[in-house]
C-alpha positions as CSV (number, residue, x, y, z in Angstrom):
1,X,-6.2,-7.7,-50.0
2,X,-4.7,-4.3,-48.7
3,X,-7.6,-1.7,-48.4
4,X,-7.1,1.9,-46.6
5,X,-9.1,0.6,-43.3
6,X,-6.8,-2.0,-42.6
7,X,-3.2,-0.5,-43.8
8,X,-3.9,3.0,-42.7
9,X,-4.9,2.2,-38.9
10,X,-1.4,-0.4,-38.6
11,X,0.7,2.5,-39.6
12,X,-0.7,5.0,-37.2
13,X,0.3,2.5,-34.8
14,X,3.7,2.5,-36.5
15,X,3.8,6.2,-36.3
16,X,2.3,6.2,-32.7
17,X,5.5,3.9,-31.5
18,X,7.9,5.8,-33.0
19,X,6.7,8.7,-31.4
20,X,7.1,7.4,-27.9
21,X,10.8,6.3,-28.9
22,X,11.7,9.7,-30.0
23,X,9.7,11.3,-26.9
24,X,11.3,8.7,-24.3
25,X,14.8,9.9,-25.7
26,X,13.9,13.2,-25.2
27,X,13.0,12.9,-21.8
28,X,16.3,10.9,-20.8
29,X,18.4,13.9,-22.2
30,X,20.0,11.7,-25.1
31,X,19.9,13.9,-27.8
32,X,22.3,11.3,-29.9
33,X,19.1,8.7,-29.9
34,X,16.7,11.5,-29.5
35,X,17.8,13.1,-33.3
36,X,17.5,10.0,-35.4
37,X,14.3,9.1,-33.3
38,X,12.8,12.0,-34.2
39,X,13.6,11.6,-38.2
40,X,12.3,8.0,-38.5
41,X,9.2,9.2,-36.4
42,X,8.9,13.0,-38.7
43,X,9.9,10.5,-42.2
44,X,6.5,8.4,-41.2
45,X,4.4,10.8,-40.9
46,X,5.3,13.2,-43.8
47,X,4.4,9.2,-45.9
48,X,1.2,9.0,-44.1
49,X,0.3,12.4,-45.2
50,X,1.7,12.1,-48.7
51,X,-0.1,8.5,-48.8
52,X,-3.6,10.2,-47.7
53,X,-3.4,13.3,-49.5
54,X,-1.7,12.4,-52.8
55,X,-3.7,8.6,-53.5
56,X,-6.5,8.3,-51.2
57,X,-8.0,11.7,-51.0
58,X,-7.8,12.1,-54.9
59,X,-9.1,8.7,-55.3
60,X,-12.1,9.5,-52.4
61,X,-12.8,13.2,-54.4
62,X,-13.3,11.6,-57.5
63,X,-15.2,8.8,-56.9
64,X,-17.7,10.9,-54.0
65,X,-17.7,14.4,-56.0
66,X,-16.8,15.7,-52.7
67,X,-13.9,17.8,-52.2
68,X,-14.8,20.2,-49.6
69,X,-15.8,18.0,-47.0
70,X,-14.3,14.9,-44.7
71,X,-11.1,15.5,-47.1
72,X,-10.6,19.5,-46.8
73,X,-10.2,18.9,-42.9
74,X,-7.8,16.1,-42.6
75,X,-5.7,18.2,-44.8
76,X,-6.2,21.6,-42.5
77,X,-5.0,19.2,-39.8
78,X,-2.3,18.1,-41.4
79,X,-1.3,21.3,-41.7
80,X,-1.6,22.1,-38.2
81,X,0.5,18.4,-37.7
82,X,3.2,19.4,-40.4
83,X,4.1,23.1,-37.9
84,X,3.9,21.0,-34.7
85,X,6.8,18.6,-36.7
86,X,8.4,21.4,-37.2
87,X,8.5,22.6,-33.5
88,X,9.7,19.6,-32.7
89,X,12.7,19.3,-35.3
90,X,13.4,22.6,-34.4
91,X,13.4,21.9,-30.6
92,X,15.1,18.4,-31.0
93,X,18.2,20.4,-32.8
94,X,18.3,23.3,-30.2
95,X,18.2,20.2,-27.4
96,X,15.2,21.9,-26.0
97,X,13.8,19.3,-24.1
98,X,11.1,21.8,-22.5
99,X,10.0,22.9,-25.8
100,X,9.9,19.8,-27.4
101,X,7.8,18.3,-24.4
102,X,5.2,20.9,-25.2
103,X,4.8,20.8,-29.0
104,X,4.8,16.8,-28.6
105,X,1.9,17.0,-25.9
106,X,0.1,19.4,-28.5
107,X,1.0,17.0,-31.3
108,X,-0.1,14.3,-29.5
109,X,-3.9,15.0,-29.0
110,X,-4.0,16.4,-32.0
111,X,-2.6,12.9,-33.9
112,X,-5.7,10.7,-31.7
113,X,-8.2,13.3,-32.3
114,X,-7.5,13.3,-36.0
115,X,-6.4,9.4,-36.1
116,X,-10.1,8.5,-34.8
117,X,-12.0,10.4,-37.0
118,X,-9.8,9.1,-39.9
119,X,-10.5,5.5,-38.5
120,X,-13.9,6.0,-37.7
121,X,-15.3,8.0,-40.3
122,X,-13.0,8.5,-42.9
123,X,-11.3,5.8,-44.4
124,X,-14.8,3.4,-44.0
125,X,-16.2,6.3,-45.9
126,X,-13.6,6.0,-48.5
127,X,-13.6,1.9,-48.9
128,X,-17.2,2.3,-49.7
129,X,-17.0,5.1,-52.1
130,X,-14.2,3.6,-54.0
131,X,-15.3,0.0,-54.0
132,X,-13.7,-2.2,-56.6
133,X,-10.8,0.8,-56.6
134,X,-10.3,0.5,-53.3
135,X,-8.1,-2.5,-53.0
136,X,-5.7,-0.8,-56.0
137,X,-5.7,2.5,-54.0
138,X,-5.0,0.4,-51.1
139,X,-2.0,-2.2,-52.3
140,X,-0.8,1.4,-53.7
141,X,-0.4,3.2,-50.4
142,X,0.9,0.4,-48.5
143,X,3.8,0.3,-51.3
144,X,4.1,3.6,-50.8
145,X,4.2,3.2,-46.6
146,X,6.5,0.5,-46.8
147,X,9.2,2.5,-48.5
148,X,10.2,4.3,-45.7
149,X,9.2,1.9,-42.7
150,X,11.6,1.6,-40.6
C-alpha cells in the first residue's frame, strides 16, 4: 500500500541527502560535482512540489472542501522554496560559494519547518480525508517521485 504519509516523508529524506551532497560540493570548491549535485537535488524538489500540489492538494481540496487552509500555505512556502532554488542555481553557476552558503542555510530551515508540519499535520490530515482515495492518490505520487529519483 503506498499512502502520502509514508512515500511523502522517504522522499524528503531523499531530497534532504541530496542536499547535503550538493552543499558538501559546494563547500570543497568542486564546482564540476557541485553543478550536477545541485540539479538532481533542484529536479527532486520541483517533483515533490509538483507531486503535492498537482495530485495530493487537489485530491485533499476536494475531498475536505477546504482550499484556503493547510493547502494555501504549503504552496506560499513553496513559493518562497522555488526563489531560494533559484538563488542557489544562480549562485552554483556564478561559483559563488558565499552566496550559495547563505540561500542554502535559508533554504534549509525553511525545508524542516515546512517538512514537519507537512509530516505532522498535513499529510495525516490528508490520509484521513481522502480515505479509500488515498492509497490511489498515493501509488500515483510515488509513480510520479520515482520518475526522476536518482
Amino acid at each position: 500500500m503506498s499512502y502520502p504519509t509514508q512515500i511523502l516523508p522517504d522522499h524528503h529524506r531523499h531530497c534532504d541527502d541530496l542536499f547535503v551532497a550538493a552543499e558538501e560540493a559546494v563547500q570543497r570548491g568542486d564546482w564540476a560535482a557541485a553543478a550536477p549535485a545541485f540539479a538532481r537535488f533542484n529536479g527532486q524538489m520541483q517533483a515533490h512540489f509538483a507531486a503535492e500540489e498537482d495530485l495530493l492538494f487537489p485530491a485533499f481540496e476536494a475531498a475536505t472542501g477546504m482550499s484556503a487552509g493547510p493547502t494555501q500555505m504549503m504552496r506560499h512556502e513553496h513559493e518562497q522554496m522555488r526563489a531560494l532554488l533559484g538563488q542557489l542555481e544562480a549562485a552554483c553557476a556564478a561559483r559563488d560559494g558565499e552566496g550559495y552558503a547563505g540561500a542554502a542555510e535559508t533554504l534549509l530551515m525553511l525545508m524542516q519547518q515546512h517538512n514537519m508540519k507537512e509530516e505532522n499535520i498535513l499529510y495525516p490530515m490528508c490520509d484521513q480525508a481522502l480515505g479509500a482515495e488515498a492509497e490511489r492518490v498515493g501509488t500515483n505520487m510515488d509513480a510520479m517521485l520515482e520518475k526522476g529519483h536518482a
